[in-house]
PASEBA-1860 file (N, C-alpha, C; in nm, 3 decimals):
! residues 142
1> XXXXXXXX> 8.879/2.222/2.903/8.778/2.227/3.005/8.648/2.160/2.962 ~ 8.625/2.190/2.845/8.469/2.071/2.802/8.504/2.015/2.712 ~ 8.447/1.933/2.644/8.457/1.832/2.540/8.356/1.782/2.527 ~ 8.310/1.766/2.401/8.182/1.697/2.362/8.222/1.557/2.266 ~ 8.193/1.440/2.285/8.193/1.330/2.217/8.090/1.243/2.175 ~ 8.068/1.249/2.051/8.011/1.149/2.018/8.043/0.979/1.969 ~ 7.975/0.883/2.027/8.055/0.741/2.031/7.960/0.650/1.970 ~ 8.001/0.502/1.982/7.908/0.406/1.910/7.974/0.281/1.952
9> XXXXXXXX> 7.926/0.227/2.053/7.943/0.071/2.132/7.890/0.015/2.017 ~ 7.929/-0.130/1.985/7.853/-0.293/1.989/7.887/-0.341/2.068 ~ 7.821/-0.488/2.143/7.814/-0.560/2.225/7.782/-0.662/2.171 ~ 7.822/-0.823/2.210/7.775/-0.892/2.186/7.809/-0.987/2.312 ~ 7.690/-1.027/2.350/7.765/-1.116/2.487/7.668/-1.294/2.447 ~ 7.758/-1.360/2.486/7.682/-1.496/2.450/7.673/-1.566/2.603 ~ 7.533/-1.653/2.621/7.512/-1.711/2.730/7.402/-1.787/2.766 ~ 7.392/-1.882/2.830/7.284/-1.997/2.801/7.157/-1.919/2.770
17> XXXXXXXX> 7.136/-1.838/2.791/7.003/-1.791/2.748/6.977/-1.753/2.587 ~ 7.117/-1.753/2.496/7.102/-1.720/2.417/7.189/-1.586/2.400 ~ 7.192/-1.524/2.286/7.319/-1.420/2.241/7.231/-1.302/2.284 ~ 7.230/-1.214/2.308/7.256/-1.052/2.321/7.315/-0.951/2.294 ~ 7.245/-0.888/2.133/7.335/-0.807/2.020/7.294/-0.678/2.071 ~ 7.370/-0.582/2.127/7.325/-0.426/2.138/7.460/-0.324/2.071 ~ 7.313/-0.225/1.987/7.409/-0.144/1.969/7.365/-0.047/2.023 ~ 7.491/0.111/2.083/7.446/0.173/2.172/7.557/0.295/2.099
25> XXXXXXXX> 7.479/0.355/2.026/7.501/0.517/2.012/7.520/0.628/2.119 ~ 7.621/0.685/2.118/7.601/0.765/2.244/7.701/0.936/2.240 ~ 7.607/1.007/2.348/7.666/1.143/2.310/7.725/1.207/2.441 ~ 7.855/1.224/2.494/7.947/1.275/2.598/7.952/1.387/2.580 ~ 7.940/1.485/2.698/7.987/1.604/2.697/8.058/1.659/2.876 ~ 8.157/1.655/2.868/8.228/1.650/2.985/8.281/1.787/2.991 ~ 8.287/1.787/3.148/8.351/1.933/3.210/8.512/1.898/3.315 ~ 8.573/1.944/3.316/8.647/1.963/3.386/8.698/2.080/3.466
33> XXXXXXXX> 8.750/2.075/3.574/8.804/2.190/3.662/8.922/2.082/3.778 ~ 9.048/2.221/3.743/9.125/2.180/3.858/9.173/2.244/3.964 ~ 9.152/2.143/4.080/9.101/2.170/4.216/9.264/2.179/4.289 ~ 9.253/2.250/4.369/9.400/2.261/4.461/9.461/2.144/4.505 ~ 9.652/2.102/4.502/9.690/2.008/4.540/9.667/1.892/4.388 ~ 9.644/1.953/4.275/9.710/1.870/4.158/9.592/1.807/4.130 ~ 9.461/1.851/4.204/9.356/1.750/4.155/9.267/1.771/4.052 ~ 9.215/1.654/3.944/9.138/1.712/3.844/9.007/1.665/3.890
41> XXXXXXXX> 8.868/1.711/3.847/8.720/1.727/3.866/8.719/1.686/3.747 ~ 8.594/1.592/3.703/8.582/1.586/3.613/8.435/1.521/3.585 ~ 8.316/1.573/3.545/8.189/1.582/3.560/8.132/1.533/3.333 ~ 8.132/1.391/3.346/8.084/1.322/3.226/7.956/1.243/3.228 ~ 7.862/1.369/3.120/7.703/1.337/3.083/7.712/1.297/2.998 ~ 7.618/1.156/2.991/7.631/1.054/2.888/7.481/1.017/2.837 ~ 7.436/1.038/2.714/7.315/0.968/2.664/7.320/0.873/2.575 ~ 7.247/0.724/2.609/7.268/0.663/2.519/7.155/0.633/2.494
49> XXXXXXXX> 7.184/0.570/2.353/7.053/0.567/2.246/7.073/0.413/2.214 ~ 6.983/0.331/2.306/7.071/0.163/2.331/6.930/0.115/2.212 ~ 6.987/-0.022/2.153/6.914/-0.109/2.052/6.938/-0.214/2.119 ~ 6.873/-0.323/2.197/6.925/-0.460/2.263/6.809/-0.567/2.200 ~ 6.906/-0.630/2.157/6.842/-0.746/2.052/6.704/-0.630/1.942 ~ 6.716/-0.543/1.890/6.634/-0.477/1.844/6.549/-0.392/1.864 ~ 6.526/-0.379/2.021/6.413/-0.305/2.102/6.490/-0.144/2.152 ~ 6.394/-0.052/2.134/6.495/0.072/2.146/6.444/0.093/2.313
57> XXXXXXXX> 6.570/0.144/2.409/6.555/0.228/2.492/6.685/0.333/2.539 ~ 6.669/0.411/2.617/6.754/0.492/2.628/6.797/0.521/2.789 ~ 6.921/0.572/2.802/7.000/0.548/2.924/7.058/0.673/2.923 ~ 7.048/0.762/3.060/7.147/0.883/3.112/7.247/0.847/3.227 ~ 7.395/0.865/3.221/7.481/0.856/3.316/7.559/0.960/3.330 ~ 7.553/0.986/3.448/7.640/1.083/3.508/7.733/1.100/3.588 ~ 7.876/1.061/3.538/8.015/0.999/3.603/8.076/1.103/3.690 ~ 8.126/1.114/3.769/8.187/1.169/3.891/8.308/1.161/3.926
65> XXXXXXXX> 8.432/1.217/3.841/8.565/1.105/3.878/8.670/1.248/3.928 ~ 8.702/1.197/4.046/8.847/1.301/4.087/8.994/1.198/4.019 ~ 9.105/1.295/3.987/9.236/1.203/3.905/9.317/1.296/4.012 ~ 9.446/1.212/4.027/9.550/1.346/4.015/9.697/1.201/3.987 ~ 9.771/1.305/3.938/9.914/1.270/3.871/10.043/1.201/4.020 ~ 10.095/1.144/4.003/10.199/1.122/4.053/10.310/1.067/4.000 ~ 10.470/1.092/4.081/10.545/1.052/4.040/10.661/0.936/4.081 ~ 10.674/0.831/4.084/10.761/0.759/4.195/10.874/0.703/4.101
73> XXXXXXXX> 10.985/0.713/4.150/11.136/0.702/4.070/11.126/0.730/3.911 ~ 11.080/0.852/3.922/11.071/0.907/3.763/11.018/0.835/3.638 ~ 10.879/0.732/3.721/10.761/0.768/3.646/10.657/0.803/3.670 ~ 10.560/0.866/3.561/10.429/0.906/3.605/10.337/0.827/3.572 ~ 10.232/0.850/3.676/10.073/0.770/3.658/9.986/0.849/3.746 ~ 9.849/0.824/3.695/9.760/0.841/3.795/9.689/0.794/3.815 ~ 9.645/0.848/3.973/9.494/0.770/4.081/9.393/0.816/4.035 ~ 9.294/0.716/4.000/9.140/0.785/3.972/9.047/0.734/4.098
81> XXXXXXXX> 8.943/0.781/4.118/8.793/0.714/4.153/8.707/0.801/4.123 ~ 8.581/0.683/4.086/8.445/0.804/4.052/8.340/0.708/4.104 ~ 8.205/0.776/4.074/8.140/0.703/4.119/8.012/0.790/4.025 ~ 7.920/0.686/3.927/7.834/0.724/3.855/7.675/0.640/3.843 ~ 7.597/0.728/3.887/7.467/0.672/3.905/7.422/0.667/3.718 ~ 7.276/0.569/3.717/7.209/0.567/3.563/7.094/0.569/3.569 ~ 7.016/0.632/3.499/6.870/0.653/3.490/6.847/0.593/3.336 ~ 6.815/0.452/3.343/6.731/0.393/3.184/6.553/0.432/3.219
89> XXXXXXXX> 6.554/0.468/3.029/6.412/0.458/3.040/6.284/0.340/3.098 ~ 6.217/0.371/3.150/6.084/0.284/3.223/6.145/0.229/3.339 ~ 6.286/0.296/3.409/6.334/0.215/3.531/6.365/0.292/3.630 ~ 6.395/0.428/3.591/6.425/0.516/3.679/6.612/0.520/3.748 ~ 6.629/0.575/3.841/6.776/0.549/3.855/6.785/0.409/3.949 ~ 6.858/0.309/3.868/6.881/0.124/3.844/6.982/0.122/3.872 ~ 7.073/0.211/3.862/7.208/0.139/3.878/7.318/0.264/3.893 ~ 7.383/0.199/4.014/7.523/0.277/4.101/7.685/0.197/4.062
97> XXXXXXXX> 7.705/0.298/3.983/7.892/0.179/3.968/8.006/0.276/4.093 ~ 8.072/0.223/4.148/8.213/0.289/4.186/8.307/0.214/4.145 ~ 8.402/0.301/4.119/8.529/0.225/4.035/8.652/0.324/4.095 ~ 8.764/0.274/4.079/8.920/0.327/4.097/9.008/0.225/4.039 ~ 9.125/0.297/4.022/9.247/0.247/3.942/9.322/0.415/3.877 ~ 9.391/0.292/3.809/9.549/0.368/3.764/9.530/0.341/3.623 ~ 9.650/0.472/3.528/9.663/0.497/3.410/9.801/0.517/3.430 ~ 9.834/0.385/3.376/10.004/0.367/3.376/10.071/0.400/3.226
105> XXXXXXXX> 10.130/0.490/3.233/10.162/0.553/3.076/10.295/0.431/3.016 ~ 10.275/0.390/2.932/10.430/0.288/2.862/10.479/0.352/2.785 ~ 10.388/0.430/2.671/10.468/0.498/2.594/10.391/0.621/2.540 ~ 10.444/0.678/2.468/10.355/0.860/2.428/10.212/0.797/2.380 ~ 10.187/0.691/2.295/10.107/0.664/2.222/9.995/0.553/2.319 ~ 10.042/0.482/2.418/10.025/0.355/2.483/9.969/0.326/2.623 ~ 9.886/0.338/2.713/9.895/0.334/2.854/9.765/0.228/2.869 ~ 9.801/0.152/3.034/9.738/0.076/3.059/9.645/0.129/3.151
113> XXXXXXXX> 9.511/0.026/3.200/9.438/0.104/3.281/9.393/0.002/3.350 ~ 9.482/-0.077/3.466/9.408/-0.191/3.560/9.272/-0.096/3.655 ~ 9.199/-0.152/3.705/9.076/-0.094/3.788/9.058/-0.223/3.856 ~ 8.944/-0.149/3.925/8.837/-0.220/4.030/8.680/-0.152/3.987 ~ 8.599/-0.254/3.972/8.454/-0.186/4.003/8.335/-0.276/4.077 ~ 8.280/-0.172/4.151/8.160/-0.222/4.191/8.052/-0.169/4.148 ~ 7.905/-0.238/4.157/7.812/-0.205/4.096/7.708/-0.249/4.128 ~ 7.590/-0.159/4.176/7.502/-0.197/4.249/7.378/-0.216/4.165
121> XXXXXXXX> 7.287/-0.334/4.101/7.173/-0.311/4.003/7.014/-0.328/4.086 ~ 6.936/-0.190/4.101/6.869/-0.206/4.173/6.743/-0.295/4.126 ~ 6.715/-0.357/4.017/6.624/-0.464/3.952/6.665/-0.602/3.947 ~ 6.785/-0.684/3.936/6.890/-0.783/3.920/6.922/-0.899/4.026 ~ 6.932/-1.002/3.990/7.027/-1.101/4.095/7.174/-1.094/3.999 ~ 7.246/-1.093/4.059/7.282/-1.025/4.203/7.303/-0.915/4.190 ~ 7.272/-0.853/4.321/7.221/-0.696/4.343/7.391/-0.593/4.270 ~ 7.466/-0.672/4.391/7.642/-0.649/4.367/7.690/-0.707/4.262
129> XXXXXXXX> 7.785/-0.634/4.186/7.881/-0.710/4.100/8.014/-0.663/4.157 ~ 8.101/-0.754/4.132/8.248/-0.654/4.180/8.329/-0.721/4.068 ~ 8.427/-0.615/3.992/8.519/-0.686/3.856/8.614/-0.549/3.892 ~ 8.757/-0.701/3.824/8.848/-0.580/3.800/8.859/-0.617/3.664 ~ 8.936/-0.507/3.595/8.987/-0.516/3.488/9.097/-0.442/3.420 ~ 9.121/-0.429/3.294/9.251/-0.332/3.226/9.185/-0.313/3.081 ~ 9.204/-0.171/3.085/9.168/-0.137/2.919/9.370/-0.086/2.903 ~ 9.355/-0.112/2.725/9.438/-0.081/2.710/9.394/0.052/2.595
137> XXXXXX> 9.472/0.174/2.599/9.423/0.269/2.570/9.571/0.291/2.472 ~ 9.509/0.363/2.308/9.629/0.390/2.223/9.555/0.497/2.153 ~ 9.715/0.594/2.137/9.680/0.725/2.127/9.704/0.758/1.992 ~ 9.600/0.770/1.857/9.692/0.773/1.736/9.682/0.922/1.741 ~ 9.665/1.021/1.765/9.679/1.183/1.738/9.811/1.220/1.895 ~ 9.862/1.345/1.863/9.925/1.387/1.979/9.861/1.508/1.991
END
């Protein structure tokens, strides 16, 4: 039902303007509850403690995601969507993501995660972003 995590991003993105090194320390503590009809709640507070190109500021997000399981010719996966607003320091709340996708299991250790996201940056050109993508997720503990 809760879980507390502590994490540690790097970033490095390169682009005519020049490189952009951040590192971003960060501390999760998530709740869960499950809701009637197989569904999970799942409520993840996030602080990060961002360094971008050297300059410190800090960022709160607060993710919003319903899951639930299904099964079609005897395999399982599941549907997500969430939707998580961010409050960085000196900006106030900047930025709205919604996202959905699937967690396609391959093996005990192994599952994929195609998505969709959108993302609204209220300071930015362009305001919208829309990306899909796939993490691939590996499980070394059971």
């Amino acid at each position: 039902r809760i879980t507390i995590r502590p994490g540690y991003e790097y970033k490095r993105s390169l682009g005519t303007r020049g490189p952009v090194n951040e590192e971003r320390p960060f501390l999760d503590e998530v709740l869960r509850w499950n809701l009637p009809d197989g569904i999970l709640l799942q409520n993840r507070s996030r602080e990060e403690f961002r360094f971008v190109n050297s300059v410190y500021s800090w960022r709160y997000r607060n993710e919003l995601k319903l899951e639930r399981d299904f099964r079609l010719s005897g395999h399982a996966f599941t549907i997500f969507g969430s939707f998580e607003p961010f409050y960085s320091s000196g900006k106030g709340w900047d930025r709205f993501r919604y996202s959905m996708g699937l967690v396609l299991p391959i093996h005990k250790k192994l599952s994929l995660q195609p998505y969709y996201v959108r993302q609204k940056v209220t300071d930015s050109e362009p305001r919208h972003t829309n990306a899909i993508g796939i993490t691939v997720n590996l499980y070394w503990l059971e």
